[in-house]
HTML snippet that shows the backbone in 3Dmol.js (N, CA, C, O; Angstrom):
<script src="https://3Dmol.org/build/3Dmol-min.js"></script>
<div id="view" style="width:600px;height:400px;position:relative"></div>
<script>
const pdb = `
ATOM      1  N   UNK A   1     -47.381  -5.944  34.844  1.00  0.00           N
ATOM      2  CA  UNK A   1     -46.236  -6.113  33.990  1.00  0.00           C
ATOM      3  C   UNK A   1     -45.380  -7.266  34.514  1.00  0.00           C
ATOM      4  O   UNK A   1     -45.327  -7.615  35.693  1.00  0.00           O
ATOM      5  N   UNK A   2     -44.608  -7.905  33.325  1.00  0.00           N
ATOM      6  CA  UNK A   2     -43.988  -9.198  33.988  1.00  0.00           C
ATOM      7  C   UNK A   2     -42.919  -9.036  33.302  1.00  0.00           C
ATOM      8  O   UNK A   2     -42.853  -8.396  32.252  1.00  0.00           O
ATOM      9  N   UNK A   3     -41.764  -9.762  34.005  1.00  0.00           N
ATOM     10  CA  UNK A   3     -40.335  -9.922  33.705  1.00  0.00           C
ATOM     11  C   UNK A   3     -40.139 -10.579  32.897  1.00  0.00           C
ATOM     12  O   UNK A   3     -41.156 -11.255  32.745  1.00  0.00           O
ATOM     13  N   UNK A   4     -39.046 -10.981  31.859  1.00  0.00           N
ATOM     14  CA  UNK A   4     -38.838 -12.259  31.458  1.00  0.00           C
ATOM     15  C   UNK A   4     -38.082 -12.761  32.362  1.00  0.00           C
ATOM     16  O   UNK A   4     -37.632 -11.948  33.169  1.00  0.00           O
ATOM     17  N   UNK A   5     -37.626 -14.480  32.568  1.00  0.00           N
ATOM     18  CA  UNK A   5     -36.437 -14.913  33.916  1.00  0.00           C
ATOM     19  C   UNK A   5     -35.764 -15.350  32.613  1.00  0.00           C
ATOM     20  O   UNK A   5     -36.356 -15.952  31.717  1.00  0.00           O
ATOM     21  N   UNK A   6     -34.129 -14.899  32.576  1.00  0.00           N
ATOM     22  CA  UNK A   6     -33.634 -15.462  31.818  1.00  0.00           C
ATOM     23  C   UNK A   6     -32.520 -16.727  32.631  1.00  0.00           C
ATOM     24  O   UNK A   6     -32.339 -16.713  33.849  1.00  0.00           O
ATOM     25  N   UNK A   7     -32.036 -17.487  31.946  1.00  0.00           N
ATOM     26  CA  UNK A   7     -30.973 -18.146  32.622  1.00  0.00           C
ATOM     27  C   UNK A   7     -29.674 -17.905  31.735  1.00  0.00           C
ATOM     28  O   UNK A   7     -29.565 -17.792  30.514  1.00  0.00           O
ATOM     29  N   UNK A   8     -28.810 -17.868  32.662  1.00  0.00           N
ATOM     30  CA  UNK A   8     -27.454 -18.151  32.398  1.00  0.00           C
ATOM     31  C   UNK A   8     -26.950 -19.300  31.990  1.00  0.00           C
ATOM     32  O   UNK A   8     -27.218 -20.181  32.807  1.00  0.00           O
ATOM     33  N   UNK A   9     -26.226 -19.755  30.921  1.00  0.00           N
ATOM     34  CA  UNK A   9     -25.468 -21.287  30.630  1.00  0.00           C
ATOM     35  C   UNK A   9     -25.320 -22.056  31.613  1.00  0.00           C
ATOM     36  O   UNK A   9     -25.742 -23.212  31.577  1.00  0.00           O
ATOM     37  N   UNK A  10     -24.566 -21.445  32.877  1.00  0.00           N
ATOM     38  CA  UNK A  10     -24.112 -22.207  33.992  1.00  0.00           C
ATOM     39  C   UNK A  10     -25.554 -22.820  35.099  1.00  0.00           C
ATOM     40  O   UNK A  10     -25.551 -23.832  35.799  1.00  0.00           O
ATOM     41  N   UNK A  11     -26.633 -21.841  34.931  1.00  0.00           N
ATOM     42  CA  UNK A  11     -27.957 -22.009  35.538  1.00  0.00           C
ATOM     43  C   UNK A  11     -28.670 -23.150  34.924  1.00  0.00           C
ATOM     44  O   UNK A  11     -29.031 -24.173  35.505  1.00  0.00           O
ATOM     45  N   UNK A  12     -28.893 -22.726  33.176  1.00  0.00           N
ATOM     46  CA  UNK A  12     -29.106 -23.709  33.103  1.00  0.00           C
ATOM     47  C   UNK A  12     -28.761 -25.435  32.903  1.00  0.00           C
ATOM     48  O   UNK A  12     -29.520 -26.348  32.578  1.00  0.00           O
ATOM     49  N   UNK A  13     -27.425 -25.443  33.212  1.00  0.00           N
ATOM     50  CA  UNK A  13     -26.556 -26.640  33.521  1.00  0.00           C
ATOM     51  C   UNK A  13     -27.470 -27.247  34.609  1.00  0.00           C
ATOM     52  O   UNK A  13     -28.162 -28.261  34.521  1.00  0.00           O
ATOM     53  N   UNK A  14     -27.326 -26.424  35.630  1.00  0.00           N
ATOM     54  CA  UNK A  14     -27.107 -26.520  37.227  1.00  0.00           C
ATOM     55  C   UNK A  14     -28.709 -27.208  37.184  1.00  0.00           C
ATOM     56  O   UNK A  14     -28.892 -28.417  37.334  1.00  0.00           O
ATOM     57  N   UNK A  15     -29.676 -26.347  36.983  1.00  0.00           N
ATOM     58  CA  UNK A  15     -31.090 -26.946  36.941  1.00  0.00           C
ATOM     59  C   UNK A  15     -31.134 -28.740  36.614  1.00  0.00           C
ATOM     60  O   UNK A  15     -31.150 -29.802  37.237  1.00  0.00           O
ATOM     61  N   UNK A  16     -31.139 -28.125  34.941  1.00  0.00           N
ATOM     62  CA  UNK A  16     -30.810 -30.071  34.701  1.00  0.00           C
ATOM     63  C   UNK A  16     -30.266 -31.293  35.251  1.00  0.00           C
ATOM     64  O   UNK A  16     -30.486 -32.484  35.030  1.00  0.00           O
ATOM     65  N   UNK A  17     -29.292 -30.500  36.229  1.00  0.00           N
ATOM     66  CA  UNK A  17     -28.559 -31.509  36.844  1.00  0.00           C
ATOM     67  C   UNK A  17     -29.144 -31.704  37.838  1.00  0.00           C
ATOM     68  O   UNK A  17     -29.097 -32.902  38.118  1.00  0.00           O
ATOM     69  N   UNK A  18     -29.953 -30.854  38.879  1.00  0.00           N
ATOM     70  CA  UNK A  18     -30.861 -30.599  39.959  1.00  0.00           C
ATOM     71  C   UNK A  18     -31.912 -32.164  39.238  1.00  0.00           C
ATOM     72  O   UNK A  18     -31.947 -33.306  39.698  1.00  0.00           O
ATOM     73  N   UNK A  19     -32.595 -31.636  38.084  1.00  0.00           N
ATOM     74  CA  UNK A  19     -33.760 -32.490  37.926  1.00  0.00           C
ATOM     75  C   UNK A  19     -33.529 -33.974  37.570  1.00  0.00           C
ATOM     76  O   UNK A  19     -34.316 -34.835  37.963  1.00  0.00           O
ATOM     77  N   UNK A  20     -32.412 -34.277  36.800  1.00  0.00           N
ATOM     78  CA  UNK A  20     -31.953 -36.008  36.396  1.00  0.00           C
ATOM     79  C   UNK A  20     -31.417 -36.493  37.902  1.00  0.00           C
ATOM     80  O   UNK A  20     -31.631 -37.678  38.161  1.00  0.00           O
ATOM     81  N   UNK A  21     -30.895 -35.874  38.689  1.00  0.00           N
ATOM     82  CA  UNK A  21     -30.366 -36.034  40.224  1.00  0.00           C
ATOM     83  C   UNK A  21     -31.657 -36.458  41.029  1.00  0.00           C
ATOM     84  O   UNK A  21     -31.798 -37.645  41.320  1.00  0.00           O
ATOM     85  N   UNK A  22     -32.555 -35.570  41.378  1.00  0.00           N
ATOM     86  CA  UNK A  22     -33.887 -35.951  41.343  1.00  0.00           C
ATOM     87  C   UNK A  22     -34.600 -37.773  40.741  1.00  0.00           C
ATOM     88  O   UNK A  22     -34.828 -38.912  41.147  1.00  0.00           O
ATOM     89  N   UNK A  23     -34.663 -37.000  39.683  1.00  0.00           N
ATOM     90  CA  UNK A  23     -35.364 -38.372  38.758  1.00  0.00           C
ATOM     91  C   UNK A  23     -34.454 -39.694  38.989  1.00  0.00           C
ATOM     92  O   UNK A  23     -35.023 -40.694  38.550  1.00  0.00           O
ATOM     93  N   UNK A  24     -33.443 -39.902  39.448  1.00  0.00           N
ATOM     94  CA  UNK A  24     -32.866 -40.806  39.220  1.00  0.00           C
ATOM     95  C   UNK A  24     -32.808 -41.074  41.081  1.00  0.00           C
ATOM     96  O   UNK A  24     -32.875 -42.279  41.323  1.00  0.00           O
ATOM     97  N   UNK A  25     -32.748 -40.585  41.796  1.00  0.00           N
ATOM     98  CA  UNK A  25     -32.845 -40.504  43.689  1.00  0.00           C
ATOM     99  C   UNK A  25     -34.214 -40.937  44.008  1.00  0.00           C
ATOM    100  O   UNK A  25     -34.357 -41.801  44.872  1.00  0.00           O
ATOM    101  N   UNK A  26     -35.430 -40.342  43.296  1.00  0.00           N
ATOM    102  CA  UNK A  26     -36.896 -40.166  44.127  1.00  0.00           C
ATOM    103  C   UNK A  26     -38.039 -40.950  43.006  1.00  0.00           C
ATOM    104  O   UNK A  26     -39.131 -41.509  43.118  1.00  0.00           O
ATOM    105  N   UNK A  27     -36.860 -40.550  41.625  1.00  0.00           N
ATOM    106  CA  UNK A  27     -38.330 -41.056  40.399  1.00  0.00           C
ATOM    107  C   UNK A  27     -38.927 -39.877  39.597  1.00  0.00           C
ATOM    108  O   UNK A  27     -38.851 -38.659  39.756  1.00  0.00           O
ATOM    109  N   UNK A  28     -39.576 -40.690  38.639  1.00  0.00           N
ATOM    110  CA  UNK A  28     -40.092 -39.426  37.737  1.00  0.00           C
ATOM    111  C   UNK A  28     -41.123 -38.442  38.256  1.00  0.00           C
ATOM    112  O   UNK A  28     -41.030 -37.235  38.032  1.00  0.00           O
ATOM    113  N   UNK A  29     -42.274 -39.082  39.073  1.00  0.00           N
ATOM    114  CA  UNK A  29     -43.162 -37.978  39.604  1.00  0.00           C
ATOM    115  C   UNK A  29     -42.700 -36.984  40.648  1.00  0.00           C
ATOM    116  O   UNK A  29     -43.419 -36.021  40.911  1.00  0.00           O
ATOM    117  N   UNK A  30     -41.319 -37.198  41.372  1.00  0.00           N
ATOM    118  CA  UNK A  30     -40.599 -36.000  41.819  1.00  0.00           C
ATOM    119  C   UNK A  30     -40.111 -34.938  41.225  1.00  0.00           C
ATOM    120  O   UNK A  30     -40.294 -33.765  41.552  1.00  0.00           O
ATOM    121  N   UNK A  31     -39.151 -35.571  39.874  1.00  0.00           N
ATOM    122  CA  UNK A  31     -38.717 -34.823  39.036  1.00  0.00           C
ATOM    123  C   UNK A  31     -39.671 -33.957  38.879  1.00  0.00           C
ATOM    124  O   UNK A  31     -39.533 -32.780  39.210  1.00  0.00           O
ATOM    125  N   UNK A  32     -41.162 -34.617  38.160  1.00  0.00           N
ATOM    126  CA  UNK A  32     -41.584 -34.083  37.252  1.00  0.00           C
ATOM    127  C   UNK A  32     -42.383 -32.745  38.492  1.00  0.00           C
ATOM    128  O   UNK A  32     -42.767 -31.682  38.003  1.00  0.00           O
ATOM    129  N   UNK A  33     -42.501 -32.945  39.717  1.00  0.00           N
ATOM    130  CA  UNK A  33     -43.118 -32.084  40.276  1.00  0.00           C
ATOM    131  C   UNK A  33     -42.164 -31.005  40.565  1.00  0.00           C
ATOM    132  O   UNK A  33     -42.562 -29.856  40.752  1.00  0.00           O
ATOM    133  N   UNK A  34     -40.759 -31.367  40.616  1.00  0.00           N
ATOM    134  CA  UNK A  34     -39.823 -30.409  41.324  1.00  0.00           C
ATOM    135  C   UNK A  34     -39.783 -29.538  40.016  1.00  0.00           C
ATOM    136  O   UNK A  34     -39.476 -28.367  40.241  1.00  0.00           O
ATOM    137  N   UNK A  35     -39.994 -29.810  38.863  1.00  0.00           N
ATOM    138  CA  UNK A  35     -39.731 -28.500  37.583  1.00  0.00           C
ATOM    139  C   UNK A  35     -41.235 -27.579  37.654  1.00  0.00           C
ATOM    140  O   UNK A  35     -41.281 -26.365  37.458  1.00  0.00           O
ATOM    141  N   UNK A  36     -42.471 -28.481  37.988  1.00  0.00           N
ATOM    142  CA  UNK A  36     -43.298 -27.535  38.293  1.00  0.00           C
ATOM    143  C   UNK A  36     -43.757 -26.817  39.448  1.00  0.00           C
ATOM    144  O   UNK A  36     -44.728 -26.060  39.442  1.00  0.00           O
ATOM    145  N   UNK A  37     -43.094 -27.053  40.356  1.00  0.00           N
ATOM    146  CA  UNK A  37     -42.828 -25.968  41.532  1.00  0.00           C
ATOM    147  C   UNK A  37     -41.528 -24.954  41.167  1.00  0.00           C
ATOM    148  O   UNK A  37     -41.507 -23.821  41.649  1.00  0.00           O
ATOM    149  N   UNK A  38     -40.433 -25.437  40.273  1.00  0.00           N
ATOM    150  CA  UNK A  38     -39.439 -24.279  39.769  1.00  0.00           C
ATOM    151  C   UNK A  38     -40.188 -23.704  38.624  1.00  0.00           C
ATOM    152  O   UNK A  38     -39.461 -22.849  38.118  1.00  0.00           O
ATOM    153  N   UNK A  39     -41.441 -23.798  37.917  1.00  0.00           N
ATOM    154  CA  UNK A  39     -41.542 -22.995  37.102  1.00  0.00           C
ATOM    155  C   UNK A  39     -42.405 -21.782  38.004  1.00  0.00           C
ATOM    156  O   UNK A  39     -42.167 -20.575  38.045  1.00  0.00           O
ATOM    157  N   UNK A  40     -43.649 -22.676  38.806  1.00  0.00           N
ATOM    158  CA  UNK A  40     -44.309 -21.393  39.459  1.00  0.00           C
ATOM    159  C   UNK A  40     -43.694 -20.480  40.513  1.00  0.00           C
ATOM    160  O   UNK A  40     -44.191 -19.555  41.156  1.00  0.00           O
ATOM    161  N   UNK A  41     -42.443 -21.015  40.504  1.00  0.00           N
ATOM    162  CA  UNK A  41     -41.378 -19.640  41.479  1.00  0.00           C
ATOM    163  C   UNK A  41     -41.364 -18.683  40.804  1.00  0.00           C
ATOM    164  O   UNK A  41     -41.708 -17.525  41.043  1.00  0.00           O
ATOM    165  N   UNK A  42     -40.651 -19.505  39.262  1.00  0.00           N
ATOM    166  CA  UNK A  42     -40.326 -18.605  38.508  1.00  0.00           C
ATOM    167  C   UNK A  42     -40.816 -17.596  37.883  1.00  0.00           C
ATOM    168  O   UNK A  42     -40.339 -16.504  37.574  1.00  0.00           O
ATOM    169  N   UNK A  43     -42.288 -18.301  37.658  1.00  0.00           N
ATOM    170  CA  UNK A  43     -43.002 -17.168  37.076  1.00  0.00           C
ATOM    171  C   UNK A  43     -43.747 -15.908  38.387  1.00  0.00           C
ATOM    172  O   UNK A  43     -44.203 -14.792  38.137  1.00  0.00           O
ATOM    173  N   UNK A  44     -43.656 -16.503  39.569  1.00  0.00           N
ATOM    174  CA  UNK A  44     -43.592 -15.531  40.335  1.00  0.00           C
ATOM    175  C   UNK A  44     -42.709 -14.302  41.229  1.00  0.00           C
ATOM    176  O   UNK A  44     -42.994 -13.548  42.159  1.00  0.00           O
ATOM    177  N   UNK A  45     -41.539 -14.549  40.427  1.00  0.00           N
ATOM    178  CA  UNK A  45     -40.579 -13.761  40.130  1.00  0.00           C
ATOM    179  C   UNK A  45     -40.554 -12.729  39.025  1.00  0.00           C
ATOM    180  O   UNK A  45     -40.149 -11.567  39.002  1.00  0.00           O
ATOM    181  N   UNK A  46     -41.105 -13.503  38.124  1.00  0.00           N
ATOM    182  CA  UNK A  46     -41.498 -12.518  36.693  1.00  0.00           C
ATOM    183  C   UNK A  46     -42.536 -11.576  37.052  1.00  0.00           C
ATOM    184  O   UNK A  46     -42.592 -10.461  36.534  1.00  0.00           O
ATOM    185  N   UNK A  47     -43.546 -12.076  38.115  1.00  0.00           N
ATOM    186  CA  UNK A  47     -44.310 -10.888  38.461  1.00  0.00           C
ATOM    187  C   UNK A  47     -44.547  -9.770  39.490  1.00  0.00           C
ATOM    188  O   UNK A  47     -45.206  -8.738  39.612  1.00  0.00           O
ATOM    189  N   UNK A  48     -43.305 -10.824  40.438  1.00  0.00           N
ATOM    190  CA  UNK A  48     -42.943  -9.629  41.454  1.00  0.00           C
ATOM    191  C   UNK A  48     -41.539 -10.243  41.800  1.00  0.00           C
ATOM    192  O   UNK A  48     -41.243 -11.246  42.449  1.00  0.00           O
ATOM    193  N   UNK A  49     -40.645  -9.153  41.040  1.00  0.00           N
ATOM    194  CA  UNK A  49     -39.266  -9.660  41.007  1.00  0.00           C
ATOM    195  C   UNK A  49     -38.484  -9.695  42.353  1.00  0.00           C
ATOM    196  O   UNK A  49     -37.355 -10.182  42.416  1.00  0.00           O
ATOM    197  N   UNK A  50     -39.285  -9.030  43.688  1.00  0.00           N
ATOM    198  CA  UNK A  50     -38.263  -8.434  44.958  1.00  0.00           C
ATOM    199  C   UNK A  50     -39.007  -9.106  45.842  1.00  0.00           C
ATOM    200  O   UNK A  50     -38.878  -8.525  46.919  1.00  0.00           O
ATOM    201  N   UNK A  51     -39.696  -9.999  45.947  1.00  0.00           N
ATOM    202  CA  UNK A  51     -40.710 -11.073  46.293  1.00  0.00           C
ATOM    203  C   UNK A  51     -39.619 -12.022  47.508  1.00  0.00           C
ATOM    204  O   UNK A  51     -39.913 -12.390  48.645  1.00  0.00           O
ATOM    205  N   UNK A  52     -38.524 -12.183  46.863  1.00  0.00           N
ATOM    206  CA  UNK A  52     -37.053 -12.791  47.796  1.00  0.00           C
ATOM    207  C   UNK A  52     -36.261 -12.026  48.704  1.00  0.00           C
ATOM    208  O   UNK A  52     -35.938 -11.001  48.104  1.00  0.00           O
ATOM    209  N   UNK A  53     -35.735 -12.026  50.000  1.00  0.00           N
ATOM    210  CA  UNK A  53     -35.224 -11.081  50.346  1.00  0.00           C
ATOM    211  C   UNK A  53     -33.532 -11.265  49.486  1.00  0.00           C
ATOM    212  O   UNK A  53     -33.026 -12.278  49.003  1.00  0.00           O
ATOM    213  N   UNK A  54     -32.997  -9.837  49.565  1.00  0.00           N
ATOM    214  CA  UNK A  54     -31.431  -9.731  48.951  1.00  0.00           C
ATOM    215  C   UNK A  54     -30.867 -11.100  49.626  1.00  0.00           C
ATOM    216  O   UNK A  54     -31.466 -11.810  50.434  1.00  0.00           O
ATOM    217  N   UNK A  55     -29.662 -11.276  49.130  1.00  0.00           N
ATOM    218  CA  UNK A  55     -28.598 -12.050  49.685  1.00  0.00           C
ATOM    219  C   UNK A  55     -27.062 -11.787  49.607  1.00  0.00           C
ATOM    220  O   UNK A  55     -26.199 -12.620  49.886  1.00  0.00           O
ATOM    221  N   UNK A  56     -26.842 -10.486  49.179  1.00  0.00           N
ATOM    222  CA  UNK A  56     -25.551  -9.777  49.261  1.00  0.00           C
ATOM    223  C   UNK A  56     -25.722  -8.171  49.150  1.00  0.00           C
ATOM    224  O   UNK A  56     -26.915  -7.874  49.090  1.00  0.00           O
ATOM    225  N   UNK A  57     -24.976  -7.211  49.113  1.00  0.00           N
ATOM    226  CA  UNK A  57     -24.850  -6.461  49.344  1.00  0.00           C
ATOM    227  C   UNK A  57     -24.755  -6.421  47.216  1.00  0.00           C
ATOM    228  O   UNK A  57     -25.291  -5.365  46.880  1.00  0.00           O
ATOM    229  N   UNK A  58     -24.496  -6.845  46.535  1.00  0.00           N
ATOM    230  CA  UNK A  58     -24.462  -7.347  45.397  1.00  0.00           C
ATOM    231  C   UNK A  58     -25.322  -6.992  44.187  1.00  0.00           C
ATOM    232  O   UNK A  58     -25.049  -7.114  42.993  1.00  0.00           O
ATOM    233  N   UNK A  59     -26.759  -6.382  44.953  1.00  0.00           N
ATOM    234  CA  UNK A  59     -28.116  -6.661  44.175  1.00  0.00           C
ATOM    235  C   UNK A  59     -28.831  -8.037  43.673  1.00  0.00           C
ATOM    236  O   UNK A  59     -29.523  -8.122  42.658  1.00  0.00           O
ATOM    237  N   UNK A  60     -28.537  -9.089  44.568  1.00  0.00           N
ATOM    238  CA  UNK A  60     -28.542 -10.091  44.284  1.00  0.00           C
ATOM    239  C   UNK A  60     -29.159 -10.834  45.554  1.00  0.00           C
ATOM    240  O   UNK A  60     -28.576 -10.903  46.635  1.00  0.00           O
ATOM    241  N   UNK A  61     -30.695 -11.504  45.225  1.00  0.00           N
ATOM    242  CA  UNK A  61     -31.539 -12.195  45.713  1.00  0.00           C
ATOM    243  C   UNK A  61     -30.834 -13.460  46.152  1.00  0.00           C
ATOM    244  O   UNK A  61     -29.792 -13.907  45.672  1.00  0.00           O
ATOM    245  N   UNK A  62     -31.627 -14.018  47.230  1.00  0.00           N
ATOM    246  CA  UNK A  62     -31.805 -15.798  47.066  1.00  0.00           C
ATOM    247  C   UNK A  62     -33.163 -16.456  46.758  1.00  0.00           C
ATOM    248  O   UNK A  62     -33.959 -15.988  47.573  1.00  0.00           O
ATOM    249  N   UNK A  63     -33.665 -17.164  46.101  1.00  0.00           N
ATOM    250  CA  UNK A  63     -34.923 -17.623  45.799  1.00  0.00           C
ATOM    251  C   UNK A  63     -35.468 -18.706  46.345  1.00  0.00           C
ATOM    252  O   UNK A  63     -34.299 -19.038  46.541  1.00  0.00           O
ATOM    253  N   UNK A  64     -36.151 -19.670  46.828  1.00  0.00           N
ATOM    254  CA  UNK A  64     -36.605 -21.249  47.426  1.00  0.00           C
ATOM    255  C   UNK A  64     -37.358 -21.587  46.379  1.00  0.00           C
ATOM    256  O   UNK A  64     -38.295 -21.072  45.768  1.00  0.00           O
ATOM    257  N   UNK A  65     -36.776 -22.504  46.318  1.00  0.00           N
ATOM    258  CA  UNK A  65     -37.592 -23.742  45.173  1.00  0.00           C
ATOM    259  C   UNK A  65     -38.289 -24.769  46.191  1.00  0.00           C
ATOM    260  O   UNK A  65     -39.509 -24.856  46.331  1.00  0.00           O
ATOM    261  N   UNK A  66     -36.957 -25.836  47.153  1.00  0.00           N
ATOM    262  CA  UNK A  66     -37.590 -26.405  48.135  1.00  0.00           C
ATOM    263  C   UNK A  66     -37.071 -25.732  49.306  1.00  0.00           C
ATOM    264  O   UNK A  66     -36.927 -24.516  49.430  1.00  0.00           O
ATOM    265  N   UNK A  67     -36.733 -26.870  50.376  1.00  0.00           N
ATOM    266  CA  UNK A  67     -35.935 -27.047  51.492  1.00  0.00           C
ATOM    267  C   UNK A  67     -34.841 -27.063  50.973  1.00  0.00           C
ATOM    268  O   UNK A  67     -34.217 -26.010  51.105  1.00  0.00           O
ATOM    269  N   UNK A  68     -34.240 -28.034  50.301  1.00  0.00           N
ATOM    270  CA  UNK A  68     -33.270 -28.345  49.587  1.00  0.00           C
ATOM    271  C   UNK A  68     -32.340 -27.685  48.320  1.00  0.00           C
ATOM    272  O   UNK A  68     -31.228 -27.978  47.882  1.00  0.00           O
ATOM    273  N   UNK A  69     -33.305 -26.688  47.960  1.00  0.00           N
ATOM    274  CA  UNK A  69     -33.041 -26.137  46.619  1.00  0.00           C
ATOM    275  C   UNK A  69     -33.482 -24.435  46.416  1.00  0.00           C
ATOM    276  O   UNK A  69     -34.375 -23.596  46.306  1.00  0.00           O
ATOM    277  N   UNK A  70     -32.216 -24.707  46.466  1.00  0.00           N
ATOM    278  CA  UNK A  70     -32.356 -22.493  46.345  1.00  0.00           C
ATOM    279  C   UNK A  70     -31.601 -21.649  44.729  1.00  0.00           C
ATOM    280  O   UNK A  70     -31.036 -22.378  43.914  1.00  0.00           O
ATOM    281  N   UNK A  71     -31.653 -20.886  44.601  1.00  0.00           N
ATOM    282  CA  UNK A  71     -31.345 -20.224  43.111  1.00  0.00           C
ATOM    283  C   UNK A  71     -30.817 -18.736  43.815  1.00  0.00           C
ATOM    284  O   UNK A  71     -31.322 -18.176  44.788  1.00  0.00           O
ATOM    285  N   UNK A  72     -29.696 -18.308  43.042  1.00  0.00           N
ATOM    286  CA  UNK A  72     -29.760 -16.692  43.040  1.00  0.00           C
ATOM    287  C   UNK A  72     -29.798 -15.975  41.735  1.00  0.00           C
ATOM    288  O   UNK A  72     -29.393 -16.112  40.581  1.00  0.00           O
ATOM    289  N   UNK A  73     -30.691 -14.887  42.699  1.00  0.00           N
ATOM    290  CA  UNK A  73     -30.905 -14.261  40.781  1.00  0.00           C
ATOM    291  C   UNK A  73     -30.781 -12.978  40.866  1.00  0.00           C
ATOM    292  O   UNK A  73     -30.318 -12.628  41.952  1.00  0.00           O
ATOM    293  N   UNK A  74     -31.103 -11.812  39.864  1.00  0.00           N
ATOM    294  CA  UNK A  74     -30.379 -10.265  39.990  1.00  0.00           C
ATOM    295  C   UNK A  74     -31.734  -9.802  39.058  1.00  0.00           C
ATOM    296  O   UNK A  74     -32.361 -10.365  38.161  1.00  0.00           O
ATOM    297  N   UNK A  75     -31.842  -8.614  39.670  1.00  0.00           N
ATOM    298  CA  UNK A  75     -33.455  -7.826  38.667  1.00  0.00           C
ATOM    299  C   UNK A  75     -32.583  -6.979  38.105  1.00  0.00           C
ATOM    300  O   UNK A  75     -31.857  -6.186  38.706  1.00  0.00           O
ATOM    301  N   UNK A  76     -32.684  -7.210  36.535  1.00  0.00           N
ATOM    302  CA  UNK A  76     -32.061  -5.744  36.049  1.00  0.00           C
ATOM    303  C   UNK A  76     -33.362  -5.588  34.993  1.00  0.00           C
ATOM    304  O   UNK A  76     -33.460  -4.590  34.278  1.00  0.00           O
TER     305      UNK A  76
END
`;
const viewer = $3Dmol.createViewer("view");
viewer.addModel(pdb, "pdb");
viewer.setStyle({}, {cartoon: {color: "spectrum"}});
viewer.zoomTo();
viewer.render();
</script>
């Protein structure tokens, strides 16, 4: 069974801005690799949502995209 990952308005701001920041610092084949390493997080979140350890007392994960780039997210 798999999750859907939804994003929030503010998430998905934040992403976009992650990837034109990118594309415009390193170039397009960074960009274009850094959204497909954030999708296969993502979808490995959808299939094992607790895969991240917590990061607050909150119910609320931290995720790695890179070194550089982390996400928090909540399983409901």
């Amino acid at each position: 069974m798999s999750l859907t990952v939804v994003f929030t308005p503010k998430a998905k701001q934040s992403f976009l801005y992650t990837t034109l920041q990118t594309k415009e610092k390193w170039g397009l084949k960074s960009a274009t690799n850094f959204v497909k390493r954030s999708n296969q997080v993502f979808k490995s979140i959808s299939i094992q949502p607790f895969i991240f350890k917590p990061f607050s007392d909150l119910d609320v994960r931290k995720g790695i995209i890179t070194k550089q780039t982390s996400f928090l997210y909540r399983v409901s």
